[in-house]
NUVEX-614745 format. One record per residue (C-alpha): chain; x, y, z. Coordinates in Angstrom, 3 decimals. Each point is the difference from the previous one (the first is absolute). Last residue first. Example, Ala and Ser with C-alpha at 12.3 -4.5 7.8 and 13.67 -1.06 7.14 Angstrom:
NUVEX-614745
<node><lokol>A</lokol><u>13.670</u><v>-1.060</v><w>7.140</w></node>
<node><lokol>A</lokol><u>-1.370</u><v>-3.440</v><w>0.660</w></node>
END
This chain:
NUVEX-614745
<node><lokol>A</lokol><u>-99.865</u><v>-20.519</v><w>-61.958</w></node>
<node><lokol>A</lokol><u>-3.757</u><v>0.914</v><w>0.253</w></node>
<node><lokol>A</lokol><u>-0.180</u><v>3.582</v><w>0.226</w></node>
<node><lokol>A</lokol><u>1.054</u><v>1.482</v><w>-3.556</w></node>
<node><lokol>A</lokol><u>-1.035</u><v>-2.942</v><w>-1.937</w></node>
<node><lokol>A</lokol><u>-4.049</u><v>0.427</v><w>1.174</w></node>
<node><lokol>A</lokol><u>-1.665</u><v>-2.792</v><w>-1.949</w></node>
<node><lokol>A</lokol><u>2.651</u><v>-1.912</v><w>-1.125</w></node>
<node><lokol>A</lokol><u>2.308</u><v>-1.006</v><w>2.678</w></node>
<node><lokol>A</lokol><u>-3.139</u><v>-0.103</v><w>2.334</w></node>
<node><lokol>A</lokol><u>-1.319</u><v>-2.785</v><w>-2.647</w></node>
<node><lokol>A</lokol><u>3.271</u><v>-1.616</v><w>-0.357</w></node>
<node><lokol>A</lokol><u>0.475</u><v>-0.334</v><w>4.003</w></node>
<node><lokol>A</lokol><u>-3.547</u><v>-1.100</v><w>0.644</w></node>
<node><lokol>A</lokol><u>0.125</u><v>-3.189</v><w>-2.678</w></node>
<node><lokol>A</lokol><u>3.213</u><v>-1.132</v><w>1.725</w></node>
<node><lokol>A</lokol><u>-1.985</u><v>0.231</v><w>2.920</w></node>
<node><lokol>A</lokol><u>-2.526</u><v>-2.022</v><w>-1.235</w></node>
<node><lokol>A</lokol><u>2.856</u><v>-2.535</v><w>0.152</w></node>
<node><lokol>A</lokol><u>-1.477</u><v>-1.477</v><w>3.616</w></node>
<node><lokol>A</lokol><u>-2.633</u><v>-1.752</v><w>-2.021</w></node>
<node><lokol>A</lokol><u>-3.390</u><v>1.324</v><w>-1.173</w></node>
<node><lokol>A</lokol><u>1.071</u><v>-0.977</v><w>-3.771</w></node>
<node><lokol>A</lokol><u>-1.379</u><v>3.078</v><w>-2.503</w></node>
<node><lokol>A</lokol><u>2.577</u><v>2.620</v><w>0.470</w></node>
<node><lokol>A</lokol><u>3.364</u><v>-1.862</v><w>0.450</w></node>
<node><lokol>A</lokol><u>-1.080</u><v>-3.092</v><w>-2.858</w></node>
<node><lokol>A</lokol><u>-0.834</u><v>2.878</v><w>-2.331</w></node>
<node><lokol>A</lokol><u>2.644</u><v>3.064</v><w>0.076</w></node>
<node><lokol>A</lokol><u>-1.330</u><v>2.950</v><w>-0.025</w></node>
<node><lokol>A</lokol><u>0.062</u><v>1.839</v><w>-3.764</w></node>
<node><lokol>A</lokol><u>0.121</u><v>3.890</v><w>0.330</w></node>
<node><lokol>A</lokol><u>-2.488</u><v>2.526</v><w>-1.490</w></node>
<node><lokol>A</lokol><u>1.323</u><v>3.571</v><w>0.559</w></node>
<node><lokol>A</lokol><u>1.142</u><v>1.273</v><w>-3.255</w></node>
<node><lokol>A</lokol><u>-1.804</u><v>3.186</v><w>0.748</w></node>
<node><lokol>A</lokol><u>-2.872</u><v>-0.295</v><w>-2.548</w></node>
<node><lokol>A</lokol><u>-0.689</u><v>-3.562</v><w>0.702</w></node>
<node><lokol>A</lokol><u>-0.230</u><v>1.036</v><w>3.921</w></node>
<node><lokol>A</lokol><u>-2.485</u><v>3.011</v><w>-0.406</w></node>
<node><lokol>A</lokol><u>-2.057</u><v>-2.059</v><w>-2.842</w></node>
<node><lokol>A</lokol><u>-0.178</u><v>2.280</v><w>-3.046</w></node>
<node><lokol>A</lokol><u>1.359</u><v>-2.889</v><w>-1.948</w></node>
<node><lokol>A</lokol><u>-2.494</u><v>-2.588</v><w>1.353</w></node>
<node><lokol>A</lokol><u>-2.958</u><v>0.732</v><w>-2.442</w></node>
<node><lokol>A</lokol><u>0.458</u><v>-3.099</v><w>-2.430</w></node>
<node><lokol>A</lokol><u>3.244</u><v>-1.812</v><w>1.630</w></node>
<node><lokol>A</lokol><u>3.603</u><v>0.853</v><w>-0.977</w></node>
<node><lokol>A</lokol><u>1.664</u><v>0.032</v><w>3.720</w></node>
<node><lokol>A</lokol><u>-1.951</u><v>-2.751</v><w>1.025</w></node>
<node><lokol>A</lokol><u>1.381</u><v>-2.496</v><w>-3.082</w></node>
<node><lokol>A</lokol><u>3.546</u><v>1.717</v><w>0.822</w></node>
<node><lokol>A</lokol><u>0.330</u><v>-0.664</v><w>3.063</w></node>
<node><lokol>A</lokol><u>-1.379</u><v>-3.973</v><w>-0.201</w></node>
<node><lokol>A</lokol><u>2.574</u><v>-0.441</v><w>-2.859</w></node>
<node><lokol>A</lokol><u>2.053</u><v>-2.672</v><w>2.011</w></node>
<node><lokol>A</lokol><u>-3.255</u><v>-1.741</v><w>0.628</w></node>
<node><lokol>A</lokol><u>0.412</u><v>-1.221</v><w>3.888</w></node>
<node><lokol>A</lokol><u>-3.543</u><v>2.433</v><w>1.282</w></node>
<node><lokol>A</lokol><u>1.323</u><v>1.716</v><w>3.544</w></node>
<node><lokol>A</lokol><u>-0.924</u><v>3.245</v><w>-1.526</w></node>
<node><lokol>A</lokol><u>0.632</u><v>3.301</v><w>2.158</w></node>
<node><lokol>A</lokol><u>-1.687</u><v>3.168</v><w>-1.018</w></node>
<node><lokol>A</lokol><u>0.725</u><v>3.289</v><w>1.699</w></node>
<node><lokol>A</lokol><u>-1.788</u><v>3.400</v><w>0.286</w></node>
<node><lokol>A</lokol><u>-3.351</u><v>-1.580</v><w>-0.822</w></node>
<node><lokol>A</lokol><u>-2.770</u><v>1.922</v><w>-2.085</w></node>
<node><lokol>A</lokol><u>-3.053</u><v>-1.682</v><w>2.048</w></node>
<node><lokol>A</lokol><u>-1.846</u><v>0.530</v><w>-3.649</w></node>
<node><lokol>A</lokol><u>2.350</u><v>-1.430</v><w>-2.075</w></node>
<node><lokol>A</lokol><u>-0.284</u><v>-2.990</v><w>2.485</w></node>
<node><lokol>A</lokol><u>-3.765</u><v>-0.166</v><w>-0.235</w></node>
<node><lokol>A</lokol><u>0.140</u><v>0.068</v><w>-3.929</w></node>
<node><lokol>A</lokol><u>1.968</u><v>-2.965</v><w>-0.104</w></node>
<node><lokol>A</lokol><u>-2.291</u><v>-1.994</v><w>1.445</w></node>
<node><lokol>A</lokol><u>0.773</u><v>-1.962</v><w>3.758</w></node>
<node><lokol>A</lokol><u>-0.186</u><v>-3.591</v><w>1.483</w></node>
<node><lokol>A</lokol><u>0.481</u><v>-0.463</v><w>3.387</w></node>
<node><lokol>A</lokol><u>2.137</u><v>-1.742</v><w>2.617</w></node>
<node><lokol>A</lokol><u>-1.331</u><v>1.108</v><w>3.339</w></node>
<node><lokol>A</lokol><u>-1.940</u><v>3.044</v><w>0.833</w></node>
<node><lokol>A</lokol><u>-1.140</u><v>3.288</v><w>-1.425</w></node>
<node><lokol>A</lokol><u>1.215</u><v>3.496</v><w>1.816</w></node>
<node><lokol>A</lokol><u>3.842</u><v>-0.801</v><w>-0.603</w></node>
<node><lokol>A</lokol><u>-0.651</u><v>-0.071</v><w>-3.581</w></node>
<node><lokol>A</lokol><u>2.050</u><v>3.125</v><w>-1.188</w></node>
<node><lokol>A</lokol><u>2.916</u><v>-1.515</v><w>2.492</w></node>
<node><lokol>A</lokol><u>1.990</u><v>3.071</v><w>1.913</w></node>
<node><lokol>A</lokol><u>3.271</u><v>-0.104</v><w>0.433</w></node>
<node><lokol>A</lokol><u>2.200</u><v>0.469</v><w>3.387</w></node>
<node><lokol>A</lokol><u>2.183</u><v>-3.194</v><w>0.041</w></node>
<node><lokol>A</lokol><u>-2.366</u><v>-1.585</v><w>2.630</w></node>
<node><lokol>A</lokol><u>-2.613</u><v>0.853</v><w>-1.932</w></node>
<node><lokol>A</lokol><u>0.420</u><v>-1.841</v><w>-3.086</w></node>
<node><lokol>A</lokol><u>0.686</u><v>-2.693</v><w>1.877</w></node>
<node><lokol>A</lokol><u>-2.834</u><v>-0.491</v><w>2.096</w></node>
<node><lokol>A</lokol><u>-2.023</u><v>0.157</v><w>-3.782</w></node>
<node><lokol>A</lokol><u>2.345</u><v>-2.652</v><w>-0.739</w></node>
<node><lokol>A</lokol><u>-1.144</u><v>-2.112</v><w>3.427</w></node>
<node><lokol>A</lokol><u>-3.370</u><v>0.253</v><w>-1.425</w></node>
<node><lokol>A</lokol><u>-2.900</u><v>1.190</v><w>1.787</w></node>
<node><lokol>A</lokol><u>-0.400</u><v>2.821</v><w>-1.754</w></node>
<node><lokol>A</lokol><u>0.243</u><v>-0.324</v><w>-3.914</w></node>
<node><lokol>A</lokol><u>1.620</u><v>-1.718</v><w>-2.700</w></node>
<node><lokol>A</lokol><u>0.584</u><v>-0.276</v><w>-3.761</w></node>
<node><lokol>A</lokol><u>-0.626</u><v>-2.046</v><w>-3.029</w></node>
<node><lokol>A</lokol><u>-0.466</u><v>1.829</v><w>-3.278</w></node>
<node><lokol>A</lokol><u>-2.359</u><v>-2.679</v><w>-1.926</w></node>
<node><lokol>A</lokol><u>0.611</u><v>-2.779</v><w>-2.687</w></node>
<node><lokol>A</lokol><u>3.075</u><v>0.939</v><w>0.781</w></node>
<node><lokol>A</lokol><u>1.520</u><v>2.604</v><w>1.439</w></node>
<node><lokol>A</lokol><u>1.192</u><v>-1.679</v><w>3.979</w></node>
<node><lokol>A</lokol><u>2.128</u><v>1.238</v><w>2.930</w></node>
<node><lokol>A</lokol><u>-0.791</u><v>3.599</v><w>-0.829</w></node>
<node><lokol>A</lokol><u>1.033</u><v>2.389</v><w>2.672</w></node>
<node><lokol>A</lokol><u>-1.856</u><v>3.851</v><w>-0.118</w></node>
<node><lokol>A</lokol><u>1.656</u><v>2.311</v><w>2.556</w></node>
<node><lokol>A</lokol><u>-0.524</u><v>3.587</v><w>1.352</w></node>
<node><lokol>A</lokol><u>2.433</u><v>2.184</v><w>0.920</w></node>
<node><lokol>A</lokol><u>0.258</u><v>1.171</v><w>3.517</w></node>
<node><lokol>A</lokol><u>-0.356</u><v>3.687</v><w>0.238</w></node>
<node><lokol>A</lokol><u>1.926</u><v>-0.069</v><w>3.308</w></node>
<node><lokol>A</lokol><u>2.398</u><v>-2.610</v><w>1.074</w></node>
<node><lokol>A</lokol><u>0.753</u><v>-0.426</v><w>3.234</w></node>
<node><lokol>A</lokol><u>-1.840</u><v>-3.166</v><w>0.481</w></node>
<node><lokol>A</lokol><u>1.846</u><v>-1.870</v><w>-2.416</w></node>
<node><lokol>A</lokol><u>3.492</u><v>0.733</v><w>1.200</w></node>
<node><lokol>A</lokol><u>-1.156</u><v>-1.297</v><w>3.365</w></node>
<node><lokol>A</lokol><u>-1.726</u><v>-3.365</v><w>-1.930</w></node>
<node><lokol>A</lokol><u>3.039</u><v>-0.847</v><w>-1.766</w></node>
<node><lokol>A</lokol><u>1.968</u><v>-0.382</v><w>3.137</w></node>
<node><lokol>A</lokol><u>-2.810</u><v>-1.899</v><w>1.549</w></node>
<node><lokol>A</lokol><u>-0.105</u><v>-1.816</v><w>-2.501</w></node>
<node><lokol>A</lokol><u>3.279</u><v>-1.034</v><w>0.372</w></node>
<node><lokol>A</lokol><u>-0.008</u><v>-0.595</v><w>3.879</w></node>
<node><lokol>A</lokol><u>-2.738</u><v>-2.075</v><w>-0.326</w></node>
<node><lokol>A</lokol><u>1.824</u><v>-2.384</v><w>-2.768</w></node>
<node><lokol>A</lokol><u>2.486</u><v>-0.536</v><w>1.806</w></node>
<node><lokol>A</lokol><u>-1.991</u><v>-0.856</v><w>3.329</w></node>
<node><lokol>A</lokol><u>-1.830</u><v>-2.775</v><w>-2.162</w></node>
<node><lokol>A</lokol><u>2.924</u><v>-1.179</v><w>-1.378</w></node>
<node><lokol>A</lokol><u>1.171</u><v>-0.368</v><w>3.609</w></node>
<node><lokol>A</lokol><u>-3.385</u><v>-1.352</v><w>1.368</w></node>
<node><lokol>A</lokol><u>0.560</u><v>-2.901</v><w>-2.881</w></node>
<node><lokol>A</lokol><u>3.420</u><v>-0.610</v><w>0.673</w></node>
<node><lokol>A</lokol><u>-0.630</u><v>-0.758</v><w>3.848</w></node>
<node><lokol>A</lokol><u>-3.277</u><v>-1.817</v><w>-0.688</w></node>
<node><lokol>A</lokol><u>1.812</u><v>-2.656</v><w>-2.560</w></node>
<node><lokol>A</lokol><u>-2.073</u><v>-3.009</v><w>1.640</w></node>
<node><lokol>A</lokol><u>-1.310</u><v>-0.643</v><w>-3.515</w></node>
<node><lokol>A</lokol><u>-3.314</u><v>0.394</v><w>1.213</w></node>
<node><lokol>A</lokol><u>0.424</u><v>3.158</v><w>1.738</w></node>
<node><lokol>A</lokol><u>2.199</u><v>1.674</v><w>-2.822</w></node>
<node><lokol>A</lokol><u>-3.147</u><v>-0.624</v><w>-2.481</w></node>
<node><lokol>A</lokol><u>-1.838</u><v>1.484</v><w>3.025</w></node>
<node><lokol>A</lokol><u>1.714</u><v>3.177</v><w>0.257</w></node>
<node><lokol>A</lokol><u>0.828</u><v>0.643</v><w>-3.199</w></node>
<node><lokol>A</lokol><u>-3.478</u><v>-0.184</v><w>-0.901</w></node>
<node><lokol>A</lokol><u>-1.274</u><v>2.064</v><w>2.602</w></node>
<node><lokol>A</lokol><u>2.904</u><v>2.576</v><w>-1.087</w></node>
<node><lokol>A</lokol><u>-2.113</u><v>0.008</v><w>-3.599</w></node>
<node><lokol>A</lokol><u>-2.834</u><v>0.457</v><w>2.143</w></node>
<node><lokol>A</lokol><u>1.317</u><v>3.356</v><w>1.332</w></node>
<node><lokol>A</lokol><u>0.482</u><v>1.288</v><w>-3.439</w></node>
<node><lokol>A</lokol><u>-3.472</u><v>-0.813</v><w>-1.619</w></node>
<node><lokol>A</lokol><u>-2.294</u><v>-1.855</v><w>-1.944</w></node>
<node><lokol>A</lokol><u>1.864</u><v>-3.663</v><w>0.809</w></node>
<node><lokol>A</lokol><u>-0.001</u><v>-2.234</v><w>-2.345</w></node>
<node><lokol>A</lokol><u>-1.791</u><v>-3.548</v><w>1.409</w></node>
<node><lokol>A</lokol><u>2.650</u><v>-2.127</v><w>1.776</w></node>
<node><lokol>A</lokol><u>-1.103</u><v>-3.622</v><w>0.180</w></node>
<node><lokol>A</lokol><u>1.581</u><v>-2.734</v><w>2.287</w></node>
<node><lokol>A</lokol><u>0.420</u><v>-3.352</v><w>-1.311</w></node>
<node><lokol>A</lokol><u>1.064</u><v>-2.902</v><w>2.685</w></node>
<node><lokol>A</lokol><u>0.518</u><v>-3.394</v><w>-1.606</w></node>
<node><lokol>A</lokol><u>-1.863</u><v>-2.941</v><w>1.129</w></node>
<node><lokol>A</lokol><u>-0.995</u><v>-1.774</v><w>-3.099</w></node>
<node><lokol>A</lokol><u>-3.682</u><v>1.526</v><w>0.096</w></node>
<node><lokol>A</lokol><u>1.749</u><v>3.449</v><w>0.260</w></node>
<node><lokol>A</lokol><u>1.927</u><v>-0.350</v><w>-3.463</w></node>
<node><lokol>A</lokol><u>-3.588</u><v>-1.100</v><w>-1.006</w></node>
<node><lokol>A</lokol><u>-1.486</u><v>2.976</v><w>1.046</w></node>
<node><lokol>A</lokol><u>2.535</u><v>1.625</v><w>-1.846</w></node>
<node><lokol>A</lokol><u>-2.337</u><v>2.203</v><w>-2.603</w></node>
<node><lokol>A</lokol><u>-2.464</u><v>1.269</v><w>2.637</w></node>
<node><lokol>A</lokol><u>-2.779</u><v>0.603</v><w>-1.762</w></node>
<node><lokol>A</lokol><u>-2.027</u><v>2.762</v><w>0.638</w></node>
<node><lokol>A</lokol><u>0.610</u><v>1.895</v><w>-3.266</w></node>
<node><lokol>A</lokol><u>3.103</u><v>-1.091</v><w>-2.166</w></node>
<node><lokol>A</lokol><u>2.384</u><v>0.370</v><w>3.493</w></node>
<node><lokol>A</lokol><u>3.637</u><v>0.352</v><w>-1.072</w></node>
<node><lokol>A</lokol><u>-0.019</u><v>4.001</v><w>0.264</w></node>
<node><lokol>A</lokol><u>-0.792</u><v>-0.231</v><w>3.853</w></node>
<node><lokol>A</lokol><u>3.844</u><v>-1.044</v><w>0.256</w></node>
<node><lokol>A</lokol><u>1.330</u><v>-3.659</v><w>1.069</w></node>
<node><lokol>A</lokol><u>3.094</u><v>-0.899</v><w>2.422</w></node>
<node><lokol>A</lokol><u>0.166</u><v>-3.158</v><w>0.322</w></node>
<node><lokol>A</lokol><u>1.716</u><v>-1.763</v><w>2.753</w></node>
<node><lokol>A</lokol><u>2.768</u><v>-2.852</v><w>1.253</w></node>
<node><lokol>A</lokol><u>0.053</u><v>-0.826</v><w>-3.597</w></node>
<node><lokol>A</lokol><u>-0.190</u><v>-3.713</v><w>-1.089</w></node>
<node><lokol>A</lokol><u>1.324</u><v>0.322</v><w>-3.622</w></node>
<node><lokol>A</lokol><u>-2.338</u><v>-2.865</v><w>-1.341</w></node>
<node><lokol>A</lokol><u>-3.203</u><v>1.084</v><w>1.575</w></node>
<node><lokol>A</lokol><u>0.349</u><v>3.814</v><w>-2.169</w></node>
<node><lokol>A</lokol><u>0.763</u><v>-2.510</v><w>-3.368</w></node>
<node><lokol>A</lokol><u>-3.097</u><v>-1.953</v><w>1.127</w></node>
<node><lokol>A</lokol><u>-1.892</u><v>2.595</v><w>0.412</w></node>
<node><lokol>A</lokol><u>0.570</u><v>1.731</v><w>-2.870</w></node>
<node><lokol>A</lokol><u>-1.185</u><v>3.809</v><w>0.049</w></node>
<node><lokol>A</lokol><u>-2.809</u><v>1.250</v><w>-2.081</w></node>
<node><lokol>A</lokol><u>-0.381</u><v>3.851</v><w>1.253</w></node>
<node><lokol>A</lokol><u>3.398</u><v>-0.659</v><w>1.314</w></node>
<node><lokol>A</lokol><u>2.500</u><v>-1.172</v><w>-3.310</w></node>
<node><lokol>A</lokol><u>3.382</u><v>-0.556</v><w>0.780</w></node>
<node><lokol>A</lokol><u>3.385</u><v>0.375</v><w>0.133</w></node>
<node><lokol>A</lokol><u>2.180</u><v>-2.597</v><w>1.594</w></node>
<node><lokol>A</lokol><u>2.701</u><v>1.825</v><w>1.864</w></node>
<node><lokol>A</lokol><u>3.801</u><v>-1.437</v><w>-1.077</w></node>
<node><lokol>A</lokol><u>1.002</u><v>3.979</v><w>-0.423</w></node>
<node><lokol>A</lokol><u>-1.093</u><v>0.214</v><w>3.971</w></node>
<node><lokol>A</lokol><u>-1.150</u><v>3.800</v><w>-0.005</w></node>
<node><lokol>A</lokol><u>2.608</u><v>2.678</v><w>0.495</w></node>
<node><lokol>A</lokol><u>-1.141</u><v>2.763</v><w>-2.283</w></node>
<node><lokol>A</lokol><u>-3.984</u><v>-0.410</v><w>-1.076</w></node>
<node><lokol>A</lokol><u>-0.581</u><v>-0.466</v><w>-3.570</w></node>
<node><lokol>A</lokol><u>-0.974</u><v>-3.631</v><w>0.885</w></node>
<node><lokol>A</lokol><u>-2.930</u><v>1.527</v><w>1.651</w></node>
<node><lokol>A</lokol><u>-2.163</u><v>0.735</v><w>-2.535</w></node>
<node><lokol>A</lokol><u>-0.119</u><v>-3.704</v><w>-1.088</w></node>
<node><lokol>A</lokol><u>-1.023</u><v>-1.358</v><w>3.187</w></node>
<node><lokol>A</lokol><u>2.283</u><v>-1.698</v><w>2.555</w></node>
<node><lokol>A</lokol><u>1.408</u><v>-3.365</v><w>1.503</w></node>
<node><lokol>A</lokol><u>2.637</u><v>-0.997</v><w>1.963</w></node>
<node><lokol>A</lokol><u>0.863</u><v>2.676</v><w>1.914</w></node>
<node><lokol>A</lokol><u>2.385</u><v>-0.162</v><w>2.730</w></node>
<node><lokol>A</lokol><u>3.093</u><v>1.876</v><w>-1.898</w></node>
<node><lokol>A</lokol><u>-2.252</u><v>3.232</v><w>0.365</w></node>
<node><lokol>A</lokol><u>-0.681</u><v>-0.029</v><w>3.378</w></node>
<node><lokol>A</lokol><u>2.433</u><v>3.107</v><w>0.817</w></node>
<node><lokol>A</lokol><u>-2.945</u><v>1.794</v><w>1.495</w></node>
<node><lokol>A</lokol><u>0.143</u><v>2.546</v><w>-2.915</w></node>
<node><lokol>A</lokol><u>-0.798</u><v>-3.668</v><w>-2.729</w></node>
<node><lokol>A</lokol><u>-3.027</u><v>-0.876</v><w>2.187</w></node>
<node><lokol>A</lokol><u>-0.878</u><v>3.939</v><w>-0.235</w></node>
<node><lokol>A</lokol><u>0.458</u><v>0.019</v><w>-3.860</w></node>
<node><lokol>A</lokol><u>-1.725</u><v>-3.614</v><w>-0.359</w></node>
<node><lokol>A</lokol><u>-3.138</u><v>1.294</v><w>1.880</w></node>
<node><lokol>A</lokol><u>-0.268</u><v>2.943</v><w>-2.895</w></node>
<node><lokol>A</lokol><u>0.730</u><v>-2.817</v><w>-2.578</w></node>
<node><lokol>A</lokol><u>-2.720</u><v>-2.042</v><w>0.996</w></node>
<node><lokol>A</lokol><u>-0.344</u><v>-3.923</v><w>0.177</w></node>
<node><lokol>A</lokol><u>2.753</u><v>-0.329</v><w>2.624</w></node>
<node><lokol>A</lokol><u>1.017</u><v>-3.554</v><w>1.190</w></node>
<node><lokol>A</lokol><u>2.268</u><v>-0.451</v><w>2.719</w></node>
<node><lokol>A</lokol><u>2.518</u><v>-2.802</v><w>1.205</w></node>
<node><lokol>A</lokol><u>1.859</u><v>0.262</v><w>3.144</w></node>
<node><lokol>A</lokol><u>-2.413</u><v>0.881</v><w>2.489</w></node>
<node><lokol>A</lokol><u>-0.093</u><v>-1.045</v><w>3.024</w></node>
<node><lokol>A</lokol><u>-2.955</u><v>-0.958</v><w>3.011</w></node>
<node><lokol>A</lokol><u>-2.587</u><v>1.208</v><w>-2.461</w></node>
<node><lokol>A</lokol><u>-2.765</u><v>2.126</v><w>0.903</w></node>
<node><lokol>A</lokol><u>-3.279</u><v>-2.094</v><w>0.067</w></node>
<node><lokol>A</lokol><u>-2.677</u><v>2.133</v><w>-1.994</w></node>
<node><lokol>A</lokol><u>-3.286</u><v>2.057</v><w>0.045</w></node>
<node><lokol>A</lokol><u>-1.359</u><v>2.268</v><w>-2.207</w></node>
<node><lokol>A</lokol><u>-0.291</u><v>3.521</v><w>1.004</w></node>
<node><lokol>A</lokol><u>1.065</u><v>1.482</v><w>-3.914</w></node>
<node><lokol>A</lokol><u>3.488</u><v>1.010</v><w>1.413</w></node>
<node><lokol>A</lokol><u>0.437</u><v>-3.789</v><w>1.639</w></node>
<node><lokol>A</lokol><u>-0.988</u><v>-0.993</v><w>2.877</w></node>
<node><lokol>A</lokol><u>2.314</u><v>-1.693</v><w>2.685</w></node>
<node><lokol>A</lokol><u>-0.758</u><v>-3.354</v><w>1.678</w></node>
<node><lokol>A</lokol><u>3.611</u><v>-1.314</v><w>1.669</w></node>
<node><lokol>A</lokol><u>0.395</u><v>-3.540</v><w>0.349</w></node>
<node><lokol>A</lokol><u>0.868</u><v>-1.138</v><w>3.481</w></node>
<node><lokol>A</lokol><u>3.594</u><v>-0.745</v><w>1.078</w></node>
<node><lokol>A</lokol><u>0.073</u><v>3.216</v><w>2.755</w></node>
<node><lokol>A</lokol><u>-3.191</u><v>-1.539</v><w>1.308</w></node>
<node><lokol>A</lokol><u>1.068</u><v>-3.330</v><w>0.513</w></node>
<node><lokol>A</lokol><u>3.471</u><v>1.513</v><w>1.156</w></node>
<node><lokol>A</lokol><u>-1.816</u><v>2.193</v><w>2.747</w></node>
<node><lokol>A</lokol><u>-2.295</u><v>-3.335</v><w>0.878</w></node>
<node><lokol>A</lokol><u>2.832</u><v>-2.343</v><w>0.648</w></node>
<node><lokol>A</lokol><u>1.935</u><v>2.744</v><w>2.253</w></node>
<node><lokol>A</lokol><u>-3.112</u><v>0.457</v><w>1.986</w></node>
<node><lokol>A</lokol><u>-0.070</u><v>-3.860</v><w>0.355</w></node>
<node><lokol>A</lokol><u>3.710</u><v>-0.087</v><w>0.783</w></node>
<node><lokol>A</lokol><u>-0.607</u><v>2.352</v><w>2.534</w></node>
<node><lokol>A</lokol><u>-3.338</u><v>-1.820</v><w>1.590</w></node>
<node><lokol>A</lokol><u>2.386</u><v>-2.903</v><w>0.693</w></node>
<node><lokol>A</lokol><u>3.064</u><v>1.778</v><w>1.744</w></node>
<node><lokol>A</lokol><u>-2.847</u><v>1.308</v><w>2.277</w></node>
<node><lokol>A</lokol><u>-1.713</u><v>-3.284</v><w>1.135</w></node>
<node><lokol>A</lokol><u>3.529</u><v>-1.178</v><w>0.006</w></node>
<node><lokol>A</lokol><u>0.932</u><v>2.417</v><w>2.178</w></node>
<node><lokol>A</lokol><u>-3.321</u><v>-0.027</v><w>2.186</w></node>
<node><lokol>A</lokol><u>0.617</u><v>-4.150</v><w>0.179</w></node>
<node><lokol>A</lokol><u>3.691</u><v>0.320</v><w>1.516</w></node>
<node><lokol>A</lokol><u>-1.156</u><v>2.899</v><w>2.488</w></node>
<node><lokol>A</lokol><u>-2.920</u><v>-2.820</v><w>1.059</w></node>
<node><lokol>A</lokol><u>2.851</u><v>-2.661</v><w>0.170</w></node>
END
């Protein structure tokens, strides 16, 4: 009877331990996003919002593309998004059209905020999770991004492999880069108007320019930046690359007041890079990487 009892006694406390393990395996999971607020991760995902083009591209690399049902403008641009995708506007998004197409989870972008305000706090209020990406400033936190988008979409596998890819490419670029003696120095323009619009350190272009062995003129000021005319003439860049979409872009900096004895106008050397590659902190900045090298040093970058 006692040897009874003991197994029983024993038999019992398994099924508790058993109970617990599967109460714990079935509770929510509290994650943070990539700006450190909090959130419930999902238990699937099957429906997906993006509200940035850069976040799209990644969604899209996953093989996630055919589970979107809504995006921003800029994204619809993006090869292999859902063609049925609603497209609309985040800085003033609908709530009611965002309620209506009950996604498992939005994926939002630091460039939907107007100030402070979170624009889908309403989104939240009806019990949908939004997690915010802000653009990353440099390589490694484009991987972060990766990462976590692939985290939350329980693509972690795919994610790590793009990741890897993209690694191993750089790091290709980055060995011819180093070599290179007498690098040339670079001036990018990613804007003309009603400024020139450039960038600095602590930029994941700047990174970029320096993995393929170049120099950038501005690499001692920081950020996105505004610049004259006369302090480019002045630097006297090698190479120019323009990621501005006018189709005459090349020609409007290769016939501006004082830039025909620049180094680079002189020698034919300004090259357009192409927009979406260069400016979206997606897995495609390596797209971006392999027509820079291309251009800047021909001879070594095949």
């Amino acid at each position: 009877m006692k040897l009874k009892n003991k197994l029983l006694s024993i038999v019992f406390m398994i099924f508790i331990v058993i109970g617990a393990l599967t109460g714990c395996s079935q509770k929510t999971q509290v994650m943070k996003d990539r700006e450190g607020n909090e959130f419930k991760l999902p238990k699937k995902v099957d429906t997906i919002i993006s509200t940035a083009p850069s976040n799209t591209e990644v969604l899209v690399e996953l093989g996630l593309g055919d589970k979107l049902v809504a995006i921003d403008k800029y994204s619809k641009d993006v090869k292999g998004v859902n063609k049925e995708a609603k497209k609309i506007d985040f800085r003033t998004p609908d709530v009611e059209t965002i309620v209506s197409l009950k996604p498992d989870i939005v994926i939002a972008s630091g460039h939907n905020r107007d100030g402070n305000e979170d624009p889908f706090s309403e989104v939240k209020e009806a019990g949908i999770e939004v997690v915010y990406i802000p653009s990353s400033s440099s390589i490694e936190g484009i991987y972060d991004d990766i990462k976590f988008i692939s985290k939350v979409t329980d693509t972690e596998k795919k994610g790590n492999e793009i990741v890897s890819d993209m690694k191993k490419e750089i790091k290709s670029m980055k060995e011819i880069g180093d070599k290179i003696k007498g690098k040339k120095s670079v001036y990018f323009e990613i804007g003309s108007t009603p400024s020139l619009f450039t960038f600095g350190k602590d930029t994941f272009l700047n990174e970029m320019i320096e993995v393929i062995g170049g120099e950038n003129i501005f690499k001692n000021q920081k950020s996105w930046l505004t610049v004259n005319s006369e302090s480019v003439i002045k630097a006297n860049p090698d190479v120019i690359f323009t990621s501005e979409p006018k189709k005459d872009a090349l020609k409007s900096i290769k016939t501006r007041t004082g830039w025909q004895n620049i180094k680079a106008v002189k020698n034919n050397n300004v090259y357009y890079i192409d927009k979406n590659y260069s400016s979206r902190p997606s897995n495609n900045i390596i797209k971006a990487l392999k027509e820079m090298s291309k251009d800047i040093y021909k001879d070594k970058h095949e």
